[in-house]
Steps between C-alpha positions, in 0.01 A plus 500: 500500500550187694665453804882365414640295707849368509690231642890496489759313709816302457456131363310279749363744728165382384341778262306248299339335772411851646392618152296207457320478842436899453341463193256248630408694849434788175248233338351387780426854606334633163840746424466396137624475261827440531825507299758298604867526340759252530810725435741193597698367234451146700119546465272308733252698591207387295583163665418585838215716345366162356506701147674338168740750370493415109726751375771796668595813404876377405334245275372801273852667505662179384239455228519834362927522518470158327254586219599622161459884471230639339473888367138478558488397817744660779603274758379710751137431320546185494530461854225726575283260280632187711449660843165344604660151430645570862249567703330200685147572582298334795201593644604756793909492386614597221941379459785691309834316469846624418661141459880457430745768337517552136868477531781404749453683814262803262192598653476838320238467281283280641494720827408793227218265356370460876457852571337603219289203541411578810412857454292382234278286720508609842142744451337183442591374865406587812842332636843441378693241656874454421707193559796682457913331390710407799766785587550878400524463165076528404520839738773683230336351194215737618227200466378526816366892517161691583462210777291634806604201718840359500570188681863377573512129629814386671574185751552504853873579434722822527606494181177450357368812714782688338433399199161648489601793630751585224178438267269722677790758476567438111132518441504833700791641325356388108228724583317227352148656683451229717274628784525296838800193511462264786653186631364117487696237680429136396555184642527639787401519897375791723807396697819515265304828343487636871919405494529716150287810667817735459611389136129561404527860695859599292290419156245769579276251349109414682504143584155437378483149560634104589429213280572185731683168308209347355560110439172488229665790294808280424298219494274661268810631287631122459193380388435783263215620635359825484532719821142626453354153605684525861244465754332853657703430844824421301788664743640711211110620366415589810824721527460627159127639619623672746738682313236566234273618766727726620590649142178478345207511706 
């Protein structure tokens, strides 16, 4: 079984960036191959990732709810016969993609779709690494479970501290088997995380590491440019390996 891990935060607390900077201190260190899941409605993963996402997982619901019924074929067989459509292959990386809803503010199925998906794939992996949606909401949809390593990103901001403690304690409470949860603050300094010590204390959460503001990240994310292709003493990369190192090595 591969090792699953998870990345969850509110919106803009940087989980793709740390998702995508993980997964290439994974490459880089022979951890393949690797699975990476963009459960984000707003996917943009496989763009930092430098990997052309061709079809999602909502694209297959849509198709199916669209097409004319047929008493040979069950719809759930049809999208079983449409699945490999959505996974982008590269040569370390392989990409999974929810996309947008089927359906005003409906998630249902498509999260359903992703689990079994994933359960389907993950022996052929020797990591799992999920982008996970902004918020709460992925945690009691149950897509993010069996994870070994759960990260929770937040800013150097109360309320973002608070924030991901109320996640660590709804993934706790789900009993969604997550085994250890820790905390990731980005875009920020030793200094305003050394001013947030006793917020970080009250979540019971393990700071595990700083990512600094990195002006080639934001540069890179204006230009479209994949995240991968930072250089080796990029600020952020160089933060991101030492939170790898600590998890992994």
């Amino acid at each position: 079984m591969p090792v699953h891990i998870s990345i969850a935060g509110k919106g803009g607390t940087g989980k793709t960036t740390l998702s995508a900077l993980l997964i290439r201190w994974l490459v880089e260190h022979g951890k393949g191959p690797i699975l990476a899941i963009d459960a984000d409605p707003n996917s943009n993963l496989g763009e930092s990732l430098g990997i052309e996402v061709n079809s999602y997982i909502a694209d297959i619901l849509s198709r199916v709810r669209t097409a004319s019924p047929s008493p040979a074929i069950p719809k759930q067989r049809m999208i079983e016969y449409q699945l490999h459509e959505v996974l982008s292959e590269s040569d370390n990386v392989d990409l999974i993609a929810m996309g947008g809803p089927e359906g005003p503010g409906c998630y249902c199925a498509a999260n359903e779709m992703l689990r079994n998906f994933i359960d389907r794939l993950r022996s052929s992996y020797a990591y799992l690494v999920m982008d996970n949606e902004a918020g709460m909401e992925h945690l009691s949809r149950r897509v993010a479970q069996d994870v070994d390593i759960m990260l929770v990103t937040s800013d150097a901001t109360v309320k973002g501290i608070r924030s991901a403690g109320r996640l660590a304690r709804l993934a706790k409470s789900l009993e969604l088997r997550v085994g250890k949860i820790y905390l990731v603050l980005n875009r920020a300094s030793e200094e305003q995380a050394h001013t947030l010590v006793s917020e970080v204390e009250r979540t019971g959460l393990e700071l595990i590491g700083i990512i600094p503001e990195d002006e080639l990240v934001a540069k890179y994310d204006i230009e479209g440019k994949p995240l991968l292709e930072l250089p080796d003493d990029s600020p952020a990369y160089v933060a991101v390996c030492k939170i790898a190192e600590r998890l992994l090595l």
